[in-house]
N, C-alpha and C positions, 0 to 999 in steps of 0.2 A: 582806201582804208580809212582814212582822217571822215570822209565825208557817211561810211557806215556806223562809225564812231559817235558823229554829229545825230544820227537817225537814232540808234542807239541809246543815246542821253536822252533824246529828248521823249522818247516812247516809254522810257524809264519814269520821266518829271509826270509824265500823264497818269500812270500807274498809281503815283502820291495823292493826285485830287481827283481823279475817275475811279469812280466805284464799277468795278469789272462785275461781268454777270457772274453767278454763284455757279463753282464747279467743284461739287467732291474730289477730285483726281488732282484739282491743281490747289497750288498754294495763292492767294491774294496777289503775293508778287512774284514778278521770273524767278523759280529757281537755278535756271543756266544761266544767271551771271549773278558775280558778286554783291553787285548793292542788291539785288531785289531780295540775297539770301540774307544781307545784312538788315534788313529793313524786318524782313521776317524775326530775325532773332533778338531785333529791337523789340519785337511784340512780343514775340516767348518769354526775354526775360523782364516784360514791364509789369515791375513792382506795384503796382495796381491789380492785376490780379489777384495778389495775396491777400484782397480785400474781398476777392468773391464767395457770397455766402451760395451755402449745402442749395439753397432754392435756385439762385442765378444757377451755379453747374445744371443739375438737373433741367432746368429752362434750355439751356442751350444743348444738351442732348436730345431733348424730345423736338426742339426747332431741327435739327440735325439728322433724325428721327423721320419727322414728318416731312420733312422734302426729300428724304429716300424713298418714302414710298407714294408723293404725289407728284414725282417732277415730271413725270410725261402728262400729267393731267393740264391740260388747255384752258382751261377755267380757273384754275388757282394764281393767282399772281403773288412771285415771293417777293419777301422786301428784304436786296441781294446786302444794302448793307447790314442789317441785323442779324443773316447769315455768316456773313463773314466774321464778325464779330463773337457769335455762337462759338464759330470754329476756332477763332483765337482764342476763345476757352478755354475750351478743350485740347488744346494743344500745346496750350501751356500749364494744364492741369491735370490733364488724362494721359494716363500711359500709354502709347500707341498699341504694344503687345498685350497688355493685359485688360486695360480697359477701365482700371481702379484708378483712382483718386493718387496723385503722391501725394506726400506729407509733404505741411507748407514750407517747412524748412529745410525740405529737401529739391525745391522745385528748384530749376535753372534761376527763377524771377527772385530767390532769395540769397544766393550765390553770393553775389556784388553786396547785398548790405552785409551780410554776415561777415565777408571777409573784409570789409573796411576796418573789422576789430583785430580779425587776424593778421594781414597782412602790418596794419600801425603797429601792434606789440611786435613782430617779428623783426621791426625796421627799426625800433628803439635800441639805441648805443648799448643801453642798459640791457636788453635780452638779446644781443648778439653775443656778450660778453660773459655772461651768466648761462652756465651749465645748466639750473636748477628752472630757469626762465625758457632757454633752450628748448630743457625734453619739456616741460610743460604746453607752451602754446605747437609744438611739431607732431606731440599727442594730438592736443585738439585738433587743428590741420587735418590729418592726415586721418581720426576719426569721423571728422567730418567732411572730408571726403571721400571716403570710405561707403557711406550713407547715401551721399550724390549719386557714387558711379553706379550703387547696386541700384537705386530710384529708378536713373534713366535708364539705366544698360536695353540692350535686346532680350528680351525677356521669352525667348524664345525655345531654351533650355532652363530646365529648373538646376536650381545649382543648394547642393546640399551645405545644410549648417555648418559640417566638422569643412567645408571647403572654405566656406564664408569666413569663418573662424582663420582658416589657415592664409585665406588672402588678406585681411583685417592682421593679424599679429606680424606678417611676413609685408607687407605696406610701411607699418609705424616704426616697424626695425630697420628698414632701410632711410625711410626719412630721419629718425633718431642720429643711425650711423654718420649719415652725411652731413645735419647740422650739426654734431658735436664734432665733428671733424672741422668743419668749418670756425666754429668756436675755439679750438683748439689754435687751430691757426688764429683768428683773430689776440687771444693774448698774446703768441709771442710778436705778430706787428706791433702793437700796441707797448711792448717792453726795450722794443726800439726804436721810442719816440717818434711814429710812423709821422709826415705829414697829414695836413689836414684833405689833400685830395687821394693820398691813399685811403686815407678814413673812408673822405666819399666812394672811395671803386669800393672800398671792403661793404659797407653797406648795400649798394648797387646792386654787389654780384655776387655774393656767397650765400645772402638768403636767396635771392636769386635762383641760383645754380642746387642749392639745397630740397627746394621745394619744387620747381621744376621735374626733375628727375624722382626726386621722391615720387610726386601726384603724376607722373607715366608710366612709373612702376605700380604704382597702386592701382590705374586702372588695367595693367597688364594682371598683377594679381587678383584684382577682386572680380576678372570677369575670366580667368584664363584658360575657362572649359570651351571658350569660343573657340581657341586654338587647336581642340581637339576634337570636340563635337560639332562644331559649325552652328551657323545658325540660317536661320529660312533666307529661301530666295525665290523670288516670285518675277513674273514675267509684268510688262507695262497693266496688264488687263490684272494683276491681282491672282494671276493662276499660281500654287504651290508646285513647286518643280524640287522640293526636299533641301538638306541642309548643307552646307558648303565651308569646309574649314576655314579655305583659300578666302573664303567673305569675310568669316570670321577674324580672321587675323587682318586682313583689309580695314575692319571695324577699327577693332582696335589701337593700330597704326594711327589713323587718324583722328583719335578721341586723345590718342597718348601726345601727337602731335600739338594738335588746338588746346593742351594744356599749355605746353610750352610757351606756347605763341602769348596767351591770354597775362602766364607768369609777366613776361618782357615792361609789359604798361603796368603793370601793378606794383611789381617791386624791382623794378630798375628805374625805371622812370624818375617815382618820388623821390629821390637821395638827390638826383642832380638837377631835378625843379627846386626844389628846397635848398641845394649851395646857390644856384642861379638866385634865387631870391633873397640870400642873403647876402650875395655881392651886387643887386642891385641897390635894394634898398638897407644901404645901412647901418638905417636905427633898430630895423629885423628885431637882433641879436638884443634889442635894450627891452622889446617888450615883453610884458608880463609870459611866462610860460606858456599858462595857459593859452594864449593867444596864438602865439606859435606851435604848438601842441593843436590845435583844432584848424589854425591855417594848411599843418601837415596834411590831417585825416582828409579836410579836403581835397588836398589835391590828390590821396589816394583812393578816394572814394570817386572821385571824374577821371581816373585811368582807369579802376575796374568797370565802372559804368559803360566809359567807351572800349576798354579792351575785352572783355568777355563776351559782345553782340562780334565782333571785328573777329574774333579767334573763331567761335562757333559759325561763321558765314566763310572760311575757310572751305570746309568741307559741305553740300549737303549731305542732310538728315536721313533724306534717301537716296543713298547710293547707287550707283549704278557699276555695274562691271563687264566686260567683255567675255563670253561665255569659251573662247578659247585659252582665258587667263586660269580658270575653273577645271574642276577634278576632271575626270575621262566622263564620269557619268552626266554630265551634263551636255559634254558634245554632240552636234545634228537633234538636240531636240527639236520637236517642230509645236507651232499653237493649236492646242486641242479645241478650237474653232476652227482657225482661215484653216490651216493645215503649213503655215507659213515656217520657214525656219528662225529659230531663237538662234538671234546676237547677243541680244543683251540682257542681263537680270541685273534684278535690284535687290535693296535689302535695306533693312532698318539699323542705320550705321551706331545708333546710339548716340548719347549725350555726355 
């Protein structure tokens, strides 16, 4: 084992400086193991994207384009990194289901800066403690992820307004619920002279625990006709085999999941790098605010940067399921080619 391990790593390291030949079907790097999905979701959400202009996209469609319908041609010689590149466009820019453009502040590559603002206000003493502060930035939050989930969701079921509307109001209410609960509790520690590393837990873990739960509910809300309509599943070759609850709620699970995970580095993390750094160094505490106030954001801006690729390489983007997990209607299909029997479908697990 130690020694497939070894083979492993190092077929992995080649992946980083070998330009692989261009394959529609696969991604740049393995998706069956974690780094290559982590390496992948480093490119989806690299913030350089959100620099590509209307002509780049379009260039990399039509490169994308023209090697669909020249790759058996003999004569043509593609140039596989420029390909790949194309694709990483597109895939950090195009919606897999529908084919549109997101909007830039709703893409994954925007994620990380935006909530460097959110998560810093939400980790301030000051709006832990404040009601008014509170529902303000747990609004924002939770409207703006609201926007995210509906962006990437599986866009494979149209989902009506009066629903959008009802997972959007039924998201902010529950996030609201849970940090003014949390607020709640924070006055009365705070009226019993808490210590300074109760402070710290209480910071750590209650936005934490708030937002968390909140942004798993919201993607449970703002997509939860997956649960009942299903959404596509397709066989390795791309063949439509119709829609699958059991997928659907599969999606879901794991998008609600790799919130959680992604919360962990972002707002638990910073409270107890920031007491660590003020028990190391302790003139910390003498300088200017502002210094300390932007040393913070720092360090919560390289947990989101590193925690959101780490959460999203959890799951692949394309799923796979075992076709005896799936409704009745799915069982003993067989491939409308070989005539072979279907084990396994996939599906577009969402973002």
């Amino acid at each position: 084992k130690t020694l497939k391990d070894i083979m492993s790593s190092i077929n992995f390291l080649k992946q980083l400086y070998e330009v692989p030949k261009f394959d529609l079907k696969k991604d740049r790097y393995d998706q069956s193991s974690f780094p290559g999905r982590l390496f992948n979701f480093f490119s989806i959400t690299d913030v350089r994207t959100l620099f590509t202009t209307s002509k780049e996209i379009e260039e990399a469609k039509n490169m994308i384009k023209f090697f669909k319908e020249n790759r058996d041609n003999p004569e043509i010689e593609f140039d596989n990194d420029k390909l790949w590149d194309s694709k990483k466009i597109i895939d950090s820019i195009v919606h897999p289901d529908t084919g549109k453009n997101i909007f830039p502040l709703f893409r994954m590559s925007s994620y990380a800066p935006v909530n460097v603002f959110i998560v810093t206000f939400s980790l301030l003493p000051g709006t832990i403690s404040s009601f008014g502060r509170t529902i303000f930035i747990h609004w924002l939050n939770q409207s703006y992820n609201c926007c995210v989930n509906f962006s990437n969701r599986n866009a494979s079921n149209p989902i009506s307004t009066s629903r959008l509307i009802e997972g959007y109001l039924g998201a902010v209410g529950v996030s609201l619920f849970i940090a003014l609960s949390a607020t709640v509790l924070t006055k009365r520690v705070e009226r019993t002279g808490a210590s300074l590393l109760v402070k710290t837990l209480i910071r750590g873990t209650l936005p934490f625990l708030a937002v968390s739960l909140a942004s798993s509910s919201n993607v449970a809300l703002m997509r939860r006709n997956e649960f009942t309509e299903g959404i596509d599943v397709f066989d390795e070759d791309n063949n439509y085999y119709g829609k699958s609850a059991v997928a659907g709620t599969n999606a879901i699970g794991k998008c609600a999941l790799a919130r959680i995970c992604w919360s962990i580095p972002s707002m638990v993390f910073p409270p107890f790098i920031m007491q660590g750094i003020h028990n190391i160094f302790t003139n910390f505490k003498n300088l200017p605010k502002r210094v300390q106030l932007l040393t913070e954001i720092g360090v919560i801006a390289a947990c989101l940067w590193g925690g959101v690729p780490i959460a999203l390489a959890s799951f692949p983007q394309q799923a796979s399921i075992k076709v005896d997990k799936l409704e009745e209607k799915f069982q003993n299909l067989t491939h409308p080619v070989t005539g072979n029997k279907i084990t396994t479908l996939y599906y577009n697990k969402g973002l």
